[in-house]
C-alpha positions as CSV (number, residue, x, y, z in Angstrom):
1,X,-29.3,-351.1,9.4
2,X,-30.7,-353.7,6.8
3,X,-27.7,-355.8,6.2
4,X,-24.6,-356.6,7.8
5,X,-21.6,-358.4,6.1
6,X,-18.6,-359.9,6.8
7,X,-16.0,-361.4,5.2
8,X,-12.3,-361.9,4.2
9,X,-12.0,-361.2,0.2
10,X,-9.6,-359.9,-2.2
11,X,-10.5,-356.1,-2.1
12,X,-11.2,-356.0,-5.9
13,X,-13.5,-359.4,-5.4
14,X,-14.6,-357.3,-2.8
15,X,-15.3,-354.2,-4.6
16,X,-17.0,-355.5,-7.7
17,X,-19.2,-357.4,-4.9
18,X,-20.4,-354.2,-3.5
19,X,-21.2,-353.0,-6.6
20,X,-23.5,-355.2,-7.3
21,X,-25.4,-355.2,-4.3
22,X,-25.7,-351.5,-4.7
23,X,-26.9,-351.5,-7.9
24,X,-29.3,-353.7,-6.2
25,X,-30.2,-351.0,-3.8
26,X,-31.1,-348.3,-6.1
27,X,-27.4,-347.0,-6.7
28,X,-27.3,-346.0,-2.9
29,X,-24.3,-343.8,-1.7
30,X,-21.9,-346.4,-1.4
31,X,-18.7,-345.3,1.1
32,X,-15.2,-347.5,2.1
33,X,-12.6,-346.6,4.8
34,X,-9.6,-346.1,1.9
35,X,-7.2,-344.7,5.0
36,X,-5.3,-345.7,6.5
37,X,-5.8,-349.1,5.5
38,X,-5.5,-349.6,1.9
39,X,-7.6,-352.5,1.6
40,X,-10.7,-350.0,1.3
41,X,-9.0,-347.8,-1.6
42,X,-8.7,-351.0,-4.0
43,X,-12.5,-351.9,-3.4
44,X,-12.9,-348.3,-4.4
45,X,-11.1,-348.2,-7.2
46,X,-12.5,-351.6,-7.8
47,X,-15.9,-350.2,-7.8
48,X,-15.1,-347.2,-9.6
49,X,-13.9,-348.9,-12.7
50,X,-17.3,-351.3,-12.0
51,X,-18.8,-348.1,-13.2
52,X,-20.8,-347.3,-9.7
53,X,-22.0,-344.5,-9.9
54,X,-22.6,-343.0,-6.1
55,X,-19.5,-343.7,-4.8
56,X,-18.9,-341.0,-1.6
57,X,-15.9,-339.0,-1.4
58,X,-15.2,-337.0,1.6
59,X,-14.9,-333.4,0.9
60,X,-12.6,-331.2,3.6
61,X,-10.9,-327.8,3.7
62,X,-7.5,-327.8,3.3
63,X,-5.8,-325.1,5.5
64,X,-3.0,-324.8,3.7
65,X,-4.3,-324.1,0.1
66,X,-7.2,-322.6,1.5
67,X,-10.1,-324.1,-1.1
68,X,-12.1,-327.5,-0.5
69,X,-10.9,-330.6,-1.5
70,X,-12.4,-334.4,-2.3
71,X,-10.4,-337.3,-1.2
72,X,-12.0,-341.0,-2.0
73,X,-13.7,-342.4,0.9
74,X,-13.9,-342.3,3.9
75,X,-10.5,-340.8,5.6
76,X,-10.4,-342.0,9.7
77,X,-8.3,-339.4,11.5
78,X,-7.9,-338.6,15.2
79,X,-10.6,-335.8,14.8
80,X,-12.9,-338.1,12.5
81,X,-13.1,-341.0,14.2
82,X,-14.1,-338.9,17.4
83,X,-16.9,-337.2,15.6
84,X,-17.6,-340.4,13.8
85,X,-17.9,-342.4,17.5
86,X,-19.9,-339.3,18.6
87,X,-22.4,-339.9,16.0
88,X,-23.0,-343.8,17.0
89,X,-22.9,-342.5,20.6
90,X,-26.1,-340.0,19.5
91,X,-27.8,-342.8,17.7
92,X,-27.6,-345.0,20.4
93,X,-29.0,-342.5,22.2
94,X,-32.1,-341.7,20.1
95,X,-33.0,-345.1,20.2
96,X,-31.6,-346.4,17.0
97,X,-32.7,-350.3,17.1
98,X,-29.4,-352.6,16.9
99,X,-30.1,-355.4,15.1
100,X,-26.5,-356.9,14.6
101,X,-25.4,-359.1,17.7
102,X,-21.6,-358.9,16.3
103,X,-22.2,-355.0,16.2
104,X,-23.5,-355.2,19.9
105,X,-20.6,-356.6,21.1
106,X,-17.8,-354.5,19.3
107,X,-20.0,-351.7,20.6
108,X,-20.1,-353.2,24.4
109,X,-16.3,-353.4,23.8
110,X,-15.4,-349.9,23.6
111,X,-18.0,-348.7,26.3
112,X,-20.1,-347.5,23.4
113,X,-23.0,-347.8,25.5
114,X,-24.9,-344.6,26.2
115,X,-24.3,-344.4,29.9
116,X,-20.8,-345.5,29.4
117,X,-17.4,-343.7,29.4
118,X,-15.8,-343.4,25.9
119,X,-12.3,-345.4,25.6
120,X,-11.2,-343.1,22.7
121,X,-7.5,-343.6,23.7
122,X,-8.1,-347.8,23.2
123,X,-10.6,-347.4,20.5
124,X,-10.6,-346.5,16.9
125,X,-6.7,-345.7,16.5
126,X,-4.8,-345.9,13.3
127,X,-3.8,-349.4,14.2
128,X,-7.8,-350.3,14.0
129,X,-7.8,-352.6,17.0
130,X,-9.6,-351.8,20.1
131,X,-9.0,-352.4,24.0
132,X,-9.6,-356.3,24.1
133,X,-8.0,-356.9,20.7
134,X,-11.2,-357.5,19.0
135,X,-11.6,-355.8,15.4
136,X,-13.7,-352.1,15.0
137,X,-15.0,-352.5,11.6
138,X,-18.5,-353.0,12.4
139,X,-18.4,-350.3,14.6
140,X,-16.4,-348.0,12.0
141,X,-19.0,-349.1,9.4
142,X,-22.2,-348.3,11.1
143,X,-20.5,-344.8,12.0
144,X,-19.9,-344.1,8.3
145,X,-23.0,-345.4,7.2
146,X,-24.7,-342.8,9.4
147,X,-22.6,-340.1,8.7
148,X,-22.8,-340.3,4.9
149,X,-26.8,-340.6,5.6
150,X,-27.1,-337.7,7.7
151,X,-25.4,-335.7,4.9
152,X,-27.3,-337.0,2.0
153,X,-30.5,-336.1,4.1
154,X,-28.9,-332.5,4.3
155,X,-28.2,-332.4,0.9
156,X,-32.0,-333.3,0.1
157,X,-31.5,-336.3,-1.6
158,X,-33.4,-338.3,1.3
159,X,-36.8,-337.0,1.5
160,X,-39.2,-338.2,3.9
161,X,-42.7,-339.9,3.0
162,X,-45.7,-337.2,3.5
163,X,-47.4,-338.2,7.2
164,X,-50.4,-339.7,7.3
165,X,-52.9,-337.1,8.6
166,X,-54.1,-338.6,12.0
167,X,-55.6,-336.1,13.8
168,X,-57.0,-332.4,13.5
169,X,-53.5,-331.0,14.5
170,X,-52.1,-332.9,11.8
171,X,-54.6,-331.6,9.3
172,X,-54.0,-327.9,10.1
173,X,-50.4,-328.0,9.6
174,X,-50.9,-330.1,6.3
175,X,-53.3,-327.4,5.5
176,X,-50.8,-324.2,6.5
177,X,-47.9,-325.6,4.7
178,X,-50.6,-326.3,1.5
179,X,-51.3,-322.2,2.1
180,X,-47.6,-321.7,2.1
181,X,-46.9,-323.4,-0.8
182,X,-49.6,-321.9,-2.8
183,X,-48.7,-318.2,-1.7
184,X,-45.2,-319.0,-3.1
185,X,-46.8,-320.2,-6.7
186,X,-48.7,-316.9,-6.5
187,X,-45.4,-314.7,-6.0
188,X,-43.4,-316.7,-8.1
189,X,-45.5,-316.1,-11.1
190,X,-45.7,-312.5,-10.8
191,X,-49.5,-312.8,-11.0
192,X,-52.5,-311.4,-9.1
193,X,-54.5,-314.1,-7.0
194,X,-57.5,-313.0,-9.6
195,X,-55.4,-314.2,-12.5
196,X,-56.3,-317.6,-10.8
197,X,-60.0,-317.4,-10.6
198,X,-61.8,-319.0,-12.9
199,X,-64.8,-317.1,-12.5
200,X,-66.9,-319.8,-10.1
């Protein structure tokens, strides 16, 4: 988490807003919550006529038709907003450094913590309140946020920096996977190593 914002705005203001700032951001993947409140589709379709570009669109199987099919956003049903609380549960986990103190303490309200018991029957219902009243979105946001990153980073679009070589261990696998590589170039051309040699 880099940013955090909050605020109360017409959802096309809204939309056109986040726009913006992703354009600022390299045209990241940009996701909204468009169900079941529809305050998230119309800074969608906001953004989409904006002319975004990386807008996310959640892709499932639909049982009944039996082929995949897109829907805009990000969808919260009983079975996504488990697996979507799961994934902040993991990250807390691992680690991940919390920099919001809002976020904490939606988190601390619905016993997010990692040696804590989930409150999924008071937290992240349709109605989008949990147990003490207080609001979810941060909570709901940072979930998507690292949902729609773990995918992208599936997809390959995220690729890590090379590591700094640090050691010898380090070294020897930067020098296997160099091996690896090259014996793939060799294969893929449908050349013998010799045809590589320059003579020397």
């Amino acid at each position: 988490q880099v940013a955090e914002w909050w605020c109360q705005w017409d959802p096309v203001r809204w939309g056109y807003a986040c726009s913006r700032l992703g354009f600022y951001y390299n045209e990241a993947p940009m996701a909204f919550e468009t169900h079941p409140s529809p305050y998230g589709l119309g800074a969608y379709n906001a953004a989409d006529r904006y002319g975004y570009p990386n807008l996310w669109v959640q892709r499932t199987y639909d049982q009944l038709e039996q082929r995949f099919v897109t829907k805009r956003g990000w969808r919260r049903a009983a079975n996504s907003t488990a697996e979507l609380l799961g994934r902040v549960r993991t990250a807390l986990t691992e680690g991940a450094p919390i920099r919001s103190e809002a976020l904490l303490d939606e988190m601390a309200a619905c016993k997010l913590a990692p040696d804590a018991v989930r409150d999924l029957a008071n937290f992240g219902a349709l109605t989008g309140k949990i147990k003490r009243g207080e609001h979810d979105d941060r909570v709901i946001a940072y979930g998507i946020a690292l949902m729609i990153r773990d995918e992208a980073w599936q997809k390959g679009e995220i690729v890590p920096k090379p590591r700094r070589v640090t050691d010898l261990a380090d070294a020897y696998w930067q020098r296997q996977e160099e091996e690896e590589r090259l014996s793939t170039v060799f294969h893929e051309a449908h050349l013998p190593p010799e045809a590589f040699w320059d003579g020397n």
